[in-house]
PyMOL Python script that loads the backbone (N, CA, C, O; Angstrom):
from pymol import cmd

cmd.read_pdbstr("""\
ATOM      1  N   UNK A   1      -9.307  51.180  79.282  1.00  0.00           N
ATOM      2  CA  UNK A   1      -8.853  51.037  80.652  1.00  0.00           C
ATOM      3  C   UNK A   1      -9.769  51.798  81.613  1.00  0.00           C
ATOM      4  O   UNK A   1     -10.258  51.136  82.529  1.00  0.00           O
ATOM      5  N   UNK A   2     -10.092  53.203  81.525  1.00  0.00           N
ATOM      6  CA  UNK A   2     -10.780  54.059  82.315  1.00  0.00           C
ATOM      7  C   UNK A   2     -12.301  53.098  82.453  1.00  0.00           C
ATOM      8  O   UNK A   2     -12.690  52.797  83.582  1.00  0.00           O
ATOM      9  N   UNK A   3     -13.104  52.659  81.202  1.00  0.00           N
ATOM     10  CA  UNK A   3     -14.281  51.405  81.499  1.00  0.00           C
ATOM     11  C   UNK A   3     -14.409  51.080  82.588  1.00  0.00           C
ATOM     12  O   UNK A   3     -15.409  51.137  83.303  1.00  0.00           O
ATOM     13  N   UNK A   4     -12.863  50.517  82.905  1.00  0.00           N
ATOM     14  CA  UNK A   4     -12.425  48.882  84.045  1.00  0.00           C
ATOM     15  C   UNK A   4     -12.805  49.684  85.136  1.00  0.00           C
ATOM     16  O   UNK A   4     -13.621  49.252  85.950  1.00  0.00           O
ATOM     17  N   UNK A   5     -12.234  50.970  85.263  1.00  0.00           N
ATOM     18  CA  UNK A   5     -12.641  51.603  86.626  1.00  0.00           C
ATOM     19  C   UNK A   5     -13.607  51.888  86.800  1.00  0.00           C
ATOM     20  O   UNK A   5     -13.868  51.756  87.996  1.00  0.00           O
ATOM     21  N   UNK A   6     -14.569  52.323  86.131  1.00  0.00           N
ATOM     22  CA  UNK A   6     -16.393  52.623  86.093  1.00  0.00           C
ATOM     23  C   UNK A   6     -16.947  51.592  86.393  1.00  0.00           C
ATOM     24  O   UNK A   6     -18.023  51.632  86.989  1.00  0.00           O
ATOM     25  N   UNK A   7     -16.382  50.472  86.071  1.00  0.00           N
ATOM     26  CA  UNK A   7     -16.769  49.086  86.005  1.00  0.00           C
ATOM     27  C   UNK A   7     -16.632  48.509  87.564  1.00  0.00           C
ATOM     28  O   UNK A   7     -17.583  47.948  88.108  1.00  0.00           O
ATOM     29  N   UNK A   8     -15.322  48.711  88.239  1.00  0.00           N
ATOM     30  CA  UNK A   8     -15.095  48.302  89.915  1.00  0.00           C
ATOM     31  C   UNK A   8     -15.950  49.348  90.515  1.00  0.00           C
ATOM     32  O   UNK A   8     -16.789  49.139  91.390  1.00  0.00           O
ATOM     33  N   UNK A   9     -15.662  50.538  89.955  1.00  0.00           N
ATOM     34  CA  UNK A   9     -16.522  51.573  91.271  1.00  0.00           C
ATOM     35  C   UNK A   9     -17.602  51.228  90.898  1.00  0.00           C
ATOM     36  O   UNK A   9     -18.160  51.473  91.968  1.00  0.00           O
ATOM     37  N   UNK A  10     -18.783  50.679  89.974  1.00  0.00           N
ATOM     38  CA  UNK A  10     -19.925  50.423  90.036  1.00  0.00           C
ATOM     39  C   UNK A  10     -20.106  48.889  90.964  1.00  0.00           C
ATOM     40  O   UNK A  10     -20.956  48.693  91.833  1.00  0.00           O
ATOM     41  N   UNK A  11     -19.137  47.989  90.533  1.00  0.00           N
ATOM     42  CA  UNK A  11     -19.497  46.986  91.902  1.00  0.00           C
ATOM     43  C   UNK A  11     -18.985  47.150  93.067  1.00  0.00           C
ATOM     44  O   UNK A  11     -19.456  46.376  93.901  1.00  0.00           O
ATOM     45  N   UNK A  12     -17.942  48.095  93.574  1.00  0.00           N
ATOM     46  CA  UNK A  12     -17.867  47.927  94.834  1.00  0.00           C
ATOM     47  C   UNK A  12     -19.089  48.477  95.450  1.00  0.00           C
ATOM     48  O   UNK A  12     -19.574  47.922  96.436  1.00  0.00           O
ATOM     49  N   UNK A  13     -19.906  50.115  94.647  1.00  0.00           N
ATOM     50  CA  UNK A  13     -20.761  50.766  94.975  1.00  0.00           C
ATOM     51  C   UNK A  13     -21.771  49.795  95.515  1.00  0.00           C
ATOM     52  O   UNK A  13     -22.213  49.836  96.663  1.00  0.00           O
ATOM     53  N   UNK A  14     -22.065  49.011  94.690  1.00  0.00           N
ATOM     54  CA  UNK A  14     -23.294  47.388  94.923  1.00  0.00           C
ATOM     55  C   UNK A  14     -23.382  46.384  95.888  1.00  0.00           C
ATOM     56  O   UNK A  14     -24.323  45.783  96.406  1.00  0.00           O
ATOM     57  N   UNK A  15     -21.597  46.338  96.057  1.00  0.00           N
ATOM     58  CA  UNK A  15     -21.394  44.908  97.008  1.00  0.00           C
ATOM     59  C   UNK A  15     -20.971  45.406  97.927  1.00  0.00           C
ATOM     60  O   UNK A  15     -20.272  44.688  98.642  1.00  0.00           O
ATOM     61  N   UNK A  16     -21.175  46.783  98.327  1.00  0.00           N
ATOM     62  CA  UNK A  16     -19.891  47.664  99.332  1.00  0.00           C
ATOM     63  C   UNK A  16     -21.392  46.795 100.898  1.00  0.00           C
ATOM     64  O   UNK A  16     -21.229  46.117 101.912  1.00  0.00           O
ATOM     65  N   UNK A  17     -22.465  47.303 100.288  1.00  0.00           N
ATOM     66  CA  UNK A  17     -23.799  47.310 101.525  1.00  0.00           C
ATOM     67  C   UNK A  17     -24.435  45.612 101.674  1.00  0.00           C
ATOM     68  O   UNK A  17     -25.333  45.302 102.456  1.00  0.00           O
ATOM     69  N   UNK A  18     -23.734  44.657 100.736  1.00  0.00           N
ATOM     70  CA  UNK A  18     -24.669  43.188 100.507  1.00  0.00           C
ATOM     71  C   UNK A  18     -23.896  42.213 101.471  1.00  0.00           C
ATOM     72  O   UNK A  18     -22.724  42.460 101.188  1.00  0.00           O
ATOM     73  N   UNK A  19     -23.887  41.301 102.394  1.00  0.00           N
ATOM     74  CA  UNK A  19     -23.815  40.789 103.068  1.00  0.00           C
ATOM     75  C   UNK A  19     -22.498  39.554 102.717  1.00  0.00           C
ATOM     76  O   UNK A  19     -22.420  38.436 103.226  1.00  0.00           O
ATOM     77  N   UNK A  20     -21.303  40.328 101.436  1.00  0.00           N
ATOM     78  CA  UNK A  20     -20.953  39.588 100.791  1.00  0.00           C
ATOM     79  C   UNK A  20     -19.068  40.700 100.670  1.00  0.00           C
ATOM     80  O   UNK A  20     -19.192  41.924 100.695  1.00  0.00           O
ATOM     81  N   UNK A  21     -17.982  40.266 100.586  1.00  0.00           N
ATOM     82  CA  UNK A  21     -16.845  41.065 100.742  1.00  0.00           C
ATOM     83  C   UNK A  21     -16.926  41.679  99.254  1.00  0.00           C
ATOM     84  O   UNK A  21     -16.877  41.039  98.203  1.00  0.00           O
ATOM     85  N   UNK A  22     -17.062  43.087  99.417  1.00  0.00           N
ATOM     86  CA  UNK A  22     -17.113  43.745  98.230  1.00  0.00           C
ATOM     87  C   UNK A  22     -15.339  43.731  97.669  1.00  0.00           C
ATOM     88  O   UNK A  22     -15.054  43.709  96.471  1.00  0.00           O
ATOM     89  N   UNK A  23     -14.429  43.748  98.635  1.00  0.00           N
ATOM     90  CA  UNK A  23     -13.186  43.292  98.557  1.00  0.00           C
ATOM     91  C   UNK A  23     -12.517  42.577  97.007  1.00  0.00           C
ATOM     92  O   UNK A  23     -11.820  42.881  96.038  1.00  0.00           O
ATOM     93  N   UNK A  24     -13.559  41.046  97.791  1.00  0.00           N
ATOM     94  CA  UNK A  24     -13.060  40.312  96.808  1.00  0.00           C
ATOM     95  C   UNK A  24     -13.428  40.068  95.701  1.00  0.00           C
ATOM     96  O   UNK A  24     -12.716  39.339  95.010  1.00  0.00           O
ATOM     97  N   UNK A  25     -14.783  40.651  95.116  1.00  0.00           N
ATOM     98  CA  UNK A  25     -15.248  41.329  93.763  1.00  0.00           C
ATOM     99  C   UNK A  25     -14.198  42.484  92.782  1.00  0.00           C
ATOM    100  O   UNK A  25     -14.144  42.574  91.556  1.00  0.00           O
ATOM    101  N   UNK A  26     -13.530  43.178  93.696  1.00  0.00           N
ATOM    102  CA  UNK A  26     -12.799  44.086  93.490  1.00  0.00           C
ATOM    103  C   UNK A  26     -11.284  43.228  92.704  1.00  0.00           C
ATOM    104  O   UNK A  26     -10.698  43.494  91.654  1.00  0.00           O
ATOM    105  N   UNK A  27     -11.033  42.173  93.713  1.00  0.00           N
ATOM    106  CA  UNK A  27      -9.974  41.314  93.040  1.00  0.00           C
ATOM    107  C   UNK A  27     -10.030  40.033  92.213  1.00  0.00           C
ATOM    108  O   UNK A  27      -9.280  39.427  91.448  1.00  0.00           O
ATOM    109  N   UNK A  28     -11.223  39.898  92.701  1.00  0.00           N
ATOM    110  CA  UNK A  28     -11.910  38.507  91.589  1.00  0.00           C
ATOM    111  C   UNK A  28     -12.137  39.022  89.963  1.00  0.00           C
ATOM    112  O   UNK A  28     -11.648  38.360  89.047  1.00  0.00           O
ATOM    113  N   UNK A  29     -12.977  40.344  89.686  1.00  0.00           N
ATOM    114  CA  UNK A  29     -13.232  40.541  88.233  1.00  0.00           C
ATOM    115  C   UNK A  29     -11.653  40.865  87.334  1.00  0.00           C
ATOM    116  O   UNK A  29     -11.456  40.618  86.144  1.00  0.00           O
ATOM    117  N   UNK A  30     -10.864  41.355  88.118  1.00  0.00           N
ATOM    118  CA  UNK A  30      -9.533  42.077  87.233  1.00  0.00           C
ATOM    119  C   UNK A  30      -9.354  39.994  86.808  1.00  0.00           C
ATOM    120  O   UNK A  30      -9.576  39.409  85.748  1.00  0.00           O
ATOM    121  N   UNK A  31      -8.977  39.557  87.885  1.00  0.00           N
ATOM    122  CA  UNK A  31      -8.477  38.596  87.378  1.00  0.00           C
ATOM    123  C   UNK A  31      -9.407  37.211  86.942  1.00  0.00           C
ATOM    124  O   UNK A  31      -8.806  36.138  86.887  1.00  0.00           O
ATOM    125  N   UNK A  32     -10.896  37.250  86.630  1.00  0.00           N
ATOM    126  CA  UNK A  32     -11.375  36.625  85.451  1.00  0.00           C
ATOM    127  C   UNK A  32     -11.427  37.240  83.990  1.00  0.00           C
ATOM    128  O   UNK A  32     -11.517  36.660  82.908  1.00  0.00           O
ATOM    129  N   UNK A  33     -11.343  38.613  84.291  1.00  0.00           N
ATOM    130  CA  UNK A  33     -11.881  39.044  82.794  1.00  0.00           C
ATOM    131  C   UNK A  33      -9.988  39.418  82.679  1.00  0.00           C
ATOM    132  O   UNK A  33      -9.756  40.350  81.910  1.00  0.00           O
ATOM    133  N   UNK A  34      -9.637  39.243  82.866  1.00  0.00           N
ATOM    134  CA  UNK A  34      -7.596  39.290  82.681  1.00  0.00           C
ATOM    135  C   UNK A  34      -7.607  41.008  82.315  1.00  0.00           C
ATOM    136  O   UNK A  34      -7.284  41.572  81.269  1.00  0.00           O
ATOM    137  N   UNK A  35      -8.132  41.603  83.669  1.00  0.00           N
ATOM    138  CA  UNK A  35      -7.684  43.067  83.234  1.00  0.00           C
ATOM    139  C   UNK A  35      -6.645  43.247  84.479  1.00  0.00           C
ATOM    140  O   UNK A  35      -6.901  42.698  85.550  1.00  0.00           O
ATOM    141  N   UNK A  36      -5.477  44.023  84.314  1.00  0.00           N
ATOM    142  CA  UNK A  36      -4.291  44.538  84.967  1.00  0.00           C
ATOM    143  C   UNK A  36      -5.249  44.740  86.419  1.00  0.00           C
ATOM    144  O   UNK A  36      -6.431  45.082  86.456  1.00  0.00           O
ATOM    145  N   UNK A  37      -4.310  44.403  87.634  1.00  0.00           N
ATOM    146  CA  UNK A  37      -5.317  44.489  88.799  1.00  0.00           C
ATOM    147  C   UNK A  37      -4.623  46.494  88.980  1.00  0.00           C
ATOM    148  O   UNK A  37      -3.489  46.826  88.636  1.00  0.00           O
ATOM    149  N   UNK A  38      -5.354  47.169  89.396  1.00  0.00           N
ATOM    150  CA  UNK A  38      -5.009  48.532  89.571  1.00  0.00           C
ATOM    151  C   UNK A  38      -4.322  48.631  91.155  1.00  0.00           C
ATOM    152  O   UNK A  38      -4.090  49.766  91.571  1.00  0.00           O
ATOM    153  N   UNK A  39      -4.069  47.719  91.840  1.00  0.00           N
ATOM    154  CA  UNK A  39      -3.323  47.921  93.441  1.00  0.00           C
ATOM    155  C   UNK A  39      -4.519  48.408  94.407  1.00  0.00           C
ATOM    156  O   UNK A  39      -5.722  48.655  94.325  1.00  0.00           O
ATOM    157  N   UNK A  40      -3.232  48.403  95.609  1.00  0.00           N
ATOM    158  CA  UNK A  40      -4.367  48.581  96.952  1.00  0.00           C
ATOM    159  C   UNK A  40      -4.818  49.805  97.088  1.00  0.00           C
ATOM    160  O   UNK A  40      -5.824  50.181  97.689  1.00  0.00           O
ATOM    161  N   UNK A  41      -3.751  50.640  96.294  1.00  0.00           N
ATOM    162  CA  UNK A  41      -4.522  51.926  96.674  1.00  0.00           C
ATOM    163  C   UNK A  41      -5.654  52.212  96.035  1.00  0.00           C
ATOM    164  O   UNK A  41      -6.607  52.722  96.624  1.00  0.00           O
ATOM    165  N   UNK A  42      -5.679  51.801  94.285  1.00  0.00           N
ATOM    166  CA  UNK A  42      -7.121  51.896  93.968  1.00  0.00           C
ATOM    167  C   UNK A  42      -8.466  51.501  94.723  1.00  0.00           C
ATOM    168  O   UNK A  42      -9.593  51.989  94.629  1.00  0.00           O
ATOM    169  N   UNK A  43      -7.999  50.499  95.472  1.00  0.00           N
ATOM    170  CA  UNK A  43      -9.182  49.622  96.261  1.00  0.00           C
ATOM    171  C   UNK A  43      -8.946  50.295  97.447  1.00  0.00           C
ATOM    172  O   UNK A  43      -9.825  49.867  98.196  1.00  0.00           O
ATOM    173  N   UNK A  44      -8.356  51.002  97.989  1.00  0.00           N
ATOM    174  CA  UNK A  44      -8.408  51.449  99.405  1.00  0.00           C
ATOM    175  C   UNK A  44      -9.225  53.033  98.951  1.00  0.00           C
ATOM    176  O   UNK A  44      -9.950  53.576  99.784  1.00  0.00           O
ATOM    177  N   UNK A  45      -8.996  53.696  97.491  1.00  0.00           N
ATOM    178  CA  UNK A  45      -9.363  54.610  96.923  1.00  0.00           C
ATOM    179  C   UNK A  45     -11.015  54.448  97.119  1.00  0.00           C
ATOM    180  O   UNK A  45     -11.693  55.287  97.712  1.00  0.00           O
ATOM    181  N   UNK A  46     -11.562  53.190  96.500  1.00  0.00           N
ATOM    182  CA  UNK A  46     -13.159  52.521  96.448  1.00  0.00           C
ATOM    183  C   UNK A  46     -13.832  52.679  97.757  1.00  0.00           C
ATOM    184  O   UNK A  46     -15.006  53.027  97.889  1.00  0.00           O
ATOM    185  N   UNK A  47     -12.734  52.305  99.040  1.00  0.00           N
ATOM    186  CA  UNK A  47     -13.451  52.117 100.199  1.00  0.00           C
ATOM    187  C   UNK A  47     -13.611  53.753 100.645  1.00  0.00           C
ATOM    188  O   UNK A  47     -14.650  54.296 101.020  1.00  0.00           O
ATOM    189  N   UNK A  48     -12.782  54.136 100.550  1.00  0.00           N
ATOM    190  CA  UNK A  48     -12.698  55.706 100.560  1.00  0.00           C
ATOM    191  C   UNK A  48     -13.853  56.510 100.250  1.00  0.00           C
ATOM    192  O   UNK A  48     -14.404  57.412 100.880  1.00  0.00           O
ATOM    193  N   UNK A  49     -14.106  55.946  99.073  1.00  0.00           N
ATOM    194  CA  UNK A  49     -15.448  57.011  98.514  1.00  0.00           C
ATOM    195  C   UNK A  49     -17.020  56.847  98.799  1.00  0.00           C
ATOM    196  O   UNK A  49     -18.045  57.514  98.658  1.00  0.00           O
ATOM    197  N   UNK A  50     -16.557  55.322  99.376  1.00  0.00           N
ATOM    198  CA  UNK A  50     -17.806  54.745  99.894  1.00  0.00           C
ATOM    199  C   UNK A  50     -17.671  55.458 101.259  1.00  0.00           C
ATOM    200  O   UNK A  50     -18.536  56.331 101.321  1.00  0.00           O
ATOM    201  N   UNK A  51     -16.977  55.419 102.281  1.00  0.00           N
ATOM    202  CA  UNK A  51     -16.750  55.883 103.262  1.00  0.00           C
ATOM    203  C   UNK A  51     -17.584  57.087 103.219  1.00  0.00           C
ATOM    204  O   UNK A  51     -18.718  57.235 103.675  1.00  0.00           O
ATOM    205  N   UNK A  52     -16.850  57.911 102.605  1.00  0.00           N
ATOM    206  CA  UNK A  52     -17.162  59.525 102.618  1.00  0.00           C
ATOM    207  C   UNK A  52     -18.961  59.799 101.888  1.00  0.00           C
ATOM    208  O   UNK A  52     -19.674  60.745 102.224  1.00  0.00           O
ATOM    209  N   UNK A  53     -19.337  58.794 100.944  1.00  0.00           N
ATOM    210  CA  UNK A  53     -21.154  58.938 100.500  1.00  0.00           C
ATOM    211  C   UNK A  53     -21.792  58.210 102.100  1.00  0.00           C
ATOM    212  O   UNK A  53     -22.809  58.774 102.503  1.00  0.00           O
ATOM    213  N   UNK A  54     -21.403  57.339 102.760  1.00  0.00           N
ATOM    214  CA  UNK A  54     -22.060  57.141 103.876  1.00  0.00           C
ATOM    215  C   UNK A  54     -21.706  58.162 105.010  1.00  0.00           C
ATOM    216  O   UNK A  54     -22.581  58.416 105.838  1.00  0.00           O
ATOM    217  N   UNK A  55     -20.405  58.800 105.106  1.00  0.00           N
ATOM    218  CA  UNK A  55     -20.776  59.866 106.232  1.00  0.00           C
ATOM    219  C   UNK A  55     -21.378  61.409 105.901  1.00  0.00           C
ATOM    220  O   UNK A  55     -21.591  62.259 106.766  1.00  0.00           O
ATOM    221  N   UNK A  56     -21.596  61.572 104.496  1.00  0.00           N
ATOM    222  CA  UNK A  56     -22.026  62.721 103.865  1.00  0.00           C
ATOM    223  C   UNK A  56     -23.844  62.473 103.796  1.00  0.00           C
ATOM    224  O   UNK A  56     -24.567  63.456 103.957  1.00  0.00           O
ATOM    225  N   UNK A  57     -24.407  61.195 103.567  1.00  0.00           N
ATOM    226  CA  UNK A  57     -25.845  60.415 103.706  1.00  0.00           C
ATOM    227  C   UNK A  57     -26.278  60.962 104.921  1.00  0.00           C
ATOM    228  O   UNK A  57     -27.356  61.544 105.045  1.00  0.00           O
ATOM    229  N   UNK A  58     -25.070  60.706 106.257  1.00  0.00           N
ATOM    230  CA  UNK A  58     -25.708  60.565 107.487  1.00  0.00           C
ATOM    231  C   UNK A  58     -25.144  61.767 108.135  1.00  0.00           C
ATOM    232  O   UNK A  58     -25.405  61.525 109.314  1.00  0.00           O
ATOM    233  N   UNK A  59     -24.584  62.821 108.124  1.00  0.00           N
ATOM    234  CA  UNK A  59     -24.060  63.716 108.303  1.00  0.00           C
ATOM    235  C   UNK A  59     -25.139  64.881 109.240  1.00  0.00           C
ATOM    236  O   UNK A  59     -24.703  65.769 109.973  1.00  0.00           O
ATOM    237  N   UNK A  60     -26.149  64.680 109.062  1.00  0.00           N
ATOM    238  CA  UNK A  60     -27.224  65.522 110.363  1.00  0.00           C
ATOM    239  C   UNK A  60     -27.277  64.049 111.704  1.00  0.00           C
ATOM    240  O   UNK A  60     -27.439  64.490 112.842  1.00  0.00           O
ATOM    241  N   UNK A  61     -27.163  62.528 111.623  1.00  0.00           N
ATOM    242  CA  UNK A  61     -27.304  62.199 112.524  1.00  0.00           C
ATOM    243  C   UNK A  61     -25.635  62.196 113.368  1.00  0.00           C
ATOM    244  O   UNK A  61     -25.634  62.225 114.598  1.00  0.00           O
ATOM    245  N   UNK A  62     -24.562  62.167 112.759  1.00  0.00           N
ATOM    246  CA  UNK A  62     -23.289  62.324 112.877  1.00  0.00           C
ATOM    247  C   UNK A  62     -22.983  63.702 114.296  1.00  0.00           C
ATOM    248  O   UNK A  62     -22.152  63.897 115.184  1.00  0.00           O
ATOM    249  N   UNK A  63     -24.357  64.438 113.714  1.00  0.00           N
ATOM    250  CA  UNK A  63     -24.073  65.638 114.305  1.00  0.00           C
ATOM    251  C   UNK A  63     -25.025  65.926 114.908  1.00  0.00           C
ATOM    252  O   UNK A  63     -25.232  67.116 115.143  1.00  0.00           O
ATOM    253  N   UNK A  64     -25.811  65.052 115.304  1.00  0.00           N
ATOM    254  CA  UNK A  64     -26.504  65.336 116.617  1.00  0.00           C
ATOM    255  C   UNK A  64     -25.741  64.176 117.766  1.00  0.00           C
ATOM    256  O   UNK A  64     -25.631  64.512 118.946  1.00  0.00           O
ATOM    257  N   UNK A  65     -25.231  62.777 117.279  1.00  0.00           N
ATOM    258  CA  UNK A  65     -24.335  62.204 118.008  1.00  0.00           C
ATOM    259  C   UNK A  65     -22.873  62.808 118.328  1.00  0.00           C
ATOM    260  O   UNK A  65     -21.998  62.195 118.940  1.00  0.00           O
ATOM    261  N   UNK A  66     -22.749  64.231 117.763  1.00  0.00           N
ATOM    262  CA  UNK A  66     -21.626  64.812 118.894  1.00  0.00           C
ATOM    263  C   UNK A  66     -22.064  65.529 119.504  1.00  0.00           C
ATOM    264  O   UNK A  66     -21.308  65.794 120.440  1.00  0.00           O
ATOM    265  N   UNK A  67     -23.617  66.469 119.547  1.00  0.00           N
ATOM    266  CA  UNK A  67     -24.264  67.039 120.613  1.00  0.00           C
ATOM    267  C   UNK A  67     -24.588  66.446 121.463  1.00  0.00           C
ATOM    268  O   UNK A  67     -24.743  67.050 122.525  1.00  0.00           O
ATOM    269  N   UNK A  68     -24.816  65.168 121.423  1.00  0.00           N
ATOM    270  CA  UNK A  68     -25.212  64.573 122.699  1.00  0.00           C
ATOM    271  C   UNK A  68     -24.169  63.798 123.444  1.00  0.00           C
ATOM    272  O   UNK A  68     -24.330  63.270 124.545  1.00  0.00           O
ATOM    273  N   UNK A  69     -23.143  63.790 122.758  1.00  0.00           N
ATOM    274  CA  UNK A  69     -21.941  63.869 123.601  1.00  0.00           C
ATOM    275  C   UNK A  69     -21.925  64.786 124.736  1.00  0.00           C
ATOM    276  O   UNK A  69     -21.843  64.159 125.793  1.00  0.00           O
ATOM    277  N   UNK A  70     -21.952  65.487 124.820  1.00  0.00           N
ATOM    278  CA  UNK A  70     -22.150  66.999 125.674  1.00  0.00           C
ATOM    279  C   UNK A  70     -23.504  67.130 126.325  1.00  0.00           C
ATOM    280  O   UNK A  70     -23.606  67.538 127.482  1.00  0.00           O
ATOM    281  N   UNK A  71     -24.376  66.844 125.712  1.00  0.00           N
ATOM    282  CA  UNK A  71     -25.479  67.651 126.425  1.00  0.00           C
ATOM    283  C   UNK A  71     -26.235  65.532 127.222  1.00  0.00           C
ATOM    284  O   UNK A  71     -26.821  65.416 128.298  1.00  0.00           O
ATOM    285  N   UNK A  72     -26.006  64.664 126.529  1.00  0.00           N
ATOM    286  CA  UNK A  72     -26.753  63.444 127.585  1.00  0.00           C
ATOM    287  C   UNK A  72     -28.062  63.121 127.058  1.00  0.00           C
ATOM    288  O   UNK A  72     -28.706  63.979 126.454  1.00  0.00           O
ATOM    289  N   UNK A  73     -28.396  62.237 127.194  1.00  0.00           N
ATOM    290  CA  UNK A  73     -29.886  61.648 126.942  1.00  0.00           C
ATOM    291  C   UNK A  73     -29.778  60.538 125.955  1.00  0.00           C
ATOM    292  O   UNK A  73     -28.830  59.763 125.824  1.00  0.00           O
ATOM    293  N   UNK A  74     -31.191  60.587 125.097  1.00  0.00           N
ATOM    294  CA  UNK A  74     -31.266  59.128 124.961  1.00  0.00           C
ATOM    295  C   UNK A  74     -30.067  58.865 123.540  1.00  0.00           C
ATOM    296  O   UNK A  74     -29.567  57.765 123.301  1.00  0.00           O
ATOM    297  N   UNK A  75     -29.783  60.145 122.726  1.00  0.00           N
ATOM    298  CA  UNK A  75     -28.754  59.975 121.623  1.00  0.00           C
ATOM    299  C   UNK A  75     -27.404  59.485 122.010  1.00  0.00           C
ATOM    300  O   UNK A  75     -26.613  58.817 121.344  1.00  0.00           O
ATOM    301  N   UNK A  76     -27.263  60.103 123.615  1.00  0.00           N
ATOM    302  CA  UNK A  76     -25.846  59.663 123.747  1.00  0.00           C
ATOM    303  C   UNK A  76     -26.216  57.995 124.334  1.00  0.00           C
ATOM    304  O   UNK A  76     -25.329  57.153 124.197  1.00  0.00           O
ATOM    305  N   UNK A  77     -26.911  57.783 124.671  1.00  0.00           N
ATOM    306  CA  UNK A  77     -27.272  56.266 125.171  1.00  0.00           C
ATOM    307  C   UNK A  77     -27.237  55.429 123.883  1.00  0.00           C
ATOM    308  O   UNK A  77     -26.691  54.337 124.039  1.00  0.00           O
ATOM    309  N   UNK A  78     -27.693  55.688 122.646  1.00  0.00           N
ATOM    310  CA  UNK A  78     -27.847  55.181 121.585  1.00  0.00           C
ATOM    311  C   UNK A  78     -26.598  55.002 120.768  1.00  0.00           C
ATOM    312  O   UNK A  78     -26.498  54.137 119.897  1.00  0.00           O
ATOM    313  N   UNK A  79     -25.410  56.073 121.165  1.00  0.00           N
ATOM    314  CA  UNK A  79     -23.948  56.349 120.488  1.00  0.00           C
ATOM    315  C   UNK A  79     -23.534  55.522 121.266  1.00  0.00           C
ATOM    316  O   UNK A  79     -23.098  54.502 120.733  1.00  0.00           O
ATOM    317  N   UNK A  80     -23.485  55.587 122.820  1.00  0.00           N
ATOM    318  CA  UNK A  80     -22.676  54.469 123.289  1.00  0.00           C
ATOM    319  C   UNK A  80     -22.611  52.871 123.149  1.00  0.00           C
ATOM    320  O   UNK A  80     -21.602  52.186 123.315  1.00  0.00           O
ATOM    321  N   UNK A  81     -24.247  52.292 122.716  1.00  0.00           N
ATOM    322  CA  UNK A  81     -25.048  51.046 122.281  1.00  0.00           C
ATOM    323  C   UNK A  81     -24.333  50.764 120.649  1.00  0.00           C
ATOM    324  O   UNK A  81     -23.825  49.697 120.305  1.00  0.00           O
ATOM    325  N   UNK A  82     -24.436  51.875 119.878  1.00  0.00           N
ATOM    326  CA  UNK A  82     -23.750  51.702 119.014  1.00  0.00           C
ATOM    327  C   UNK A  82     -22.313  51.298 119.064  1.00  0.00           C
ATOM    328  O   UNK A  82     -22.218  50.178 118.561  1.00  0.00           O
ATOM    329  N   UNK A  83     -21.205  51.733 119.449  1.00  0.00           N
ATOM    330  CA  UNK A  83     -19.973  51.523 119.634  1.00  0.00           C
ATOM    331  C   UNK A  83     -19.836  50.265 120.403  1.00  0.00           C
ATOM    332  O   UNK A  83     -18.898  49.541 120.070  1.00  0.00           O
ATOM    333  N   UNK A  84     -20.428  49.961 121.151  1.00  0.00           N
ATOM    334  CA  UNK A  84     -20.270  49.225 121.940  1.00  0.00           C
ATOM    335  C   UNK A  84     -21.187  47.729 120.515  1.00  0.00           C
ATOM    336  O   UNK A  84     -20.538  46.705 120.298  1.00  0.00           O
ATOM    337  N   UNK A  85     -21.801  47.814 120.201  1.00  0.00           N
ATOM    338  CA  UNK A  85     -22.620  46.459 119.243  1.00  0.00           C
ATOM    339  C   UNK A  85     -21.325  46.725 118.245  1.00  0.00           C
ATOM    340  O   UNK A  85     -20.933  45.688 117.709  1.00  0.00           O
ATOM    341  N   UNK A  86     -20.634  47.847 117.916  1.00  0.00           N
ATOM    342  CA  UNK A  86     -19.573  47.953 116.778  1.00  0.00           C
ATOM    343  C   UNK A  86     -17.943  47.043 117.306  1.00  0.00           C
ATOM    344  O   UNK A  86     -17.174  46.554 116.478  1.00  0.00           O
ATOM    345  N   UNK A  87     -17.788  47.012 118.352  1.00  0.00           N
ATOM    346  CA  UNK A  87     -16.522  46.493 119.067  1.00  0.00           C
ATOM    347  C   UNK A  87     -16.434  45.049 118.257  1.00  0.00           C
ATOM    348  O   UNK A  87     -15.526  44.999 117.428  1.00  0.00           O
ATOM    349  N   UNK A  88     -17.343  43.754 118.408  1.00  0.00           N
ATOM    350  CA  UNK A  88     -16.785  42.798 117.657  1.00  0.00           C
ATOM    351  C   UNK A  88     -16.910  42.636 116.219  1.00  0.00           C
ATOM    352  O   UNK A  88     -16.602  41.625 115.587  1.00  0.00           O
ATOM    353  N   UNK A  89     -17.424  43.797 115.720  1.00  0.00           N
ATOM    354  CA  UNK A  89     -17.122  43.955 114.208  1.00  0.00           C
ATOM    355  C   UNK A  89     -15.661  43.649 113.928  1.00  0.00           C
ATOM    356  O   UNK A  89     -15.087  42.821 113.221  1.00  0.00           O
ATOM    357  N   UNK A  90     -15.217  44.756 114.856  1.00  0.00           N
ATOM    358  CA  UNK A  90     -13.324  45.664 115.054  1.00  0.00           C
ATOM    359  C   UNK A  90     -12.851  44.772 114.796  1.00  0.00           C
ATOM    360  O   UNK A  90     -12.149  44.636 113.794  1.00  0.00           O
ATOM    361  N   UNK A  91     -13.242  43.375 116.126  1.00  0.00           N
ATOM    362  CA  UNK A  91     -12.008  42.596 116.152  1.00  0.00           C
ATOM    363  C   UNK A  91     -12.054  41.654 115.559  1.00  0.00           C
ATOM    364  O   UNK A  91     -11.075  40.911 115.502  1.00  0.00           O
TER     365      UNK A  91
END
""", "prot")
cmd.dss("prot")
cmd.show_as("cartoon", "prot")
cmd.util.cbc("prot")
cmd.orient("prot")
């Protein structure tokens, strides 16, 4: 059983960045290879850890985009461009 999980966290790790729903890899393999699906929280667990290796990766630019919150120039121009190109992701 523990395999199966080495096994999803290695493809979500893969399909989390490919232009493709790492999601439904996550629910597609339990149920071709007929292994017990582990629930949402396992898979909300996956997005989780991916989450936290991409803000731990980027974690010096994270933190110059809250200095320039405060202090202005071209980072905060670049944070706001960002959020703003991020809005129809959201919706």
């Amino acid at each position: 059983m523990i395999y199966w999980i080495v096994i999803l966290g290695i493809v979500q790790g893969i399909t989390e960045f490919l232009p493709i729903s790492s999601t439904a890899h996550l629910i597609l393999i339990p149920y071709l290879f007929k292994v017990p699906d582990f629930g949402l929280t396992f898979n909300v667990g996956l997005h989780l850890g991916t989450f936290l290796a991409v803000l731990l990766y980027f974690i010096k630019d994270w933190i110059e985009f809250l200095i320039a919150i405060f202090k202005g120039g071209e980072k905060r121009k670049l944070l706001g461009l960002i959020i703003l190109a991020t809005i129809p992701a959201g919706i």
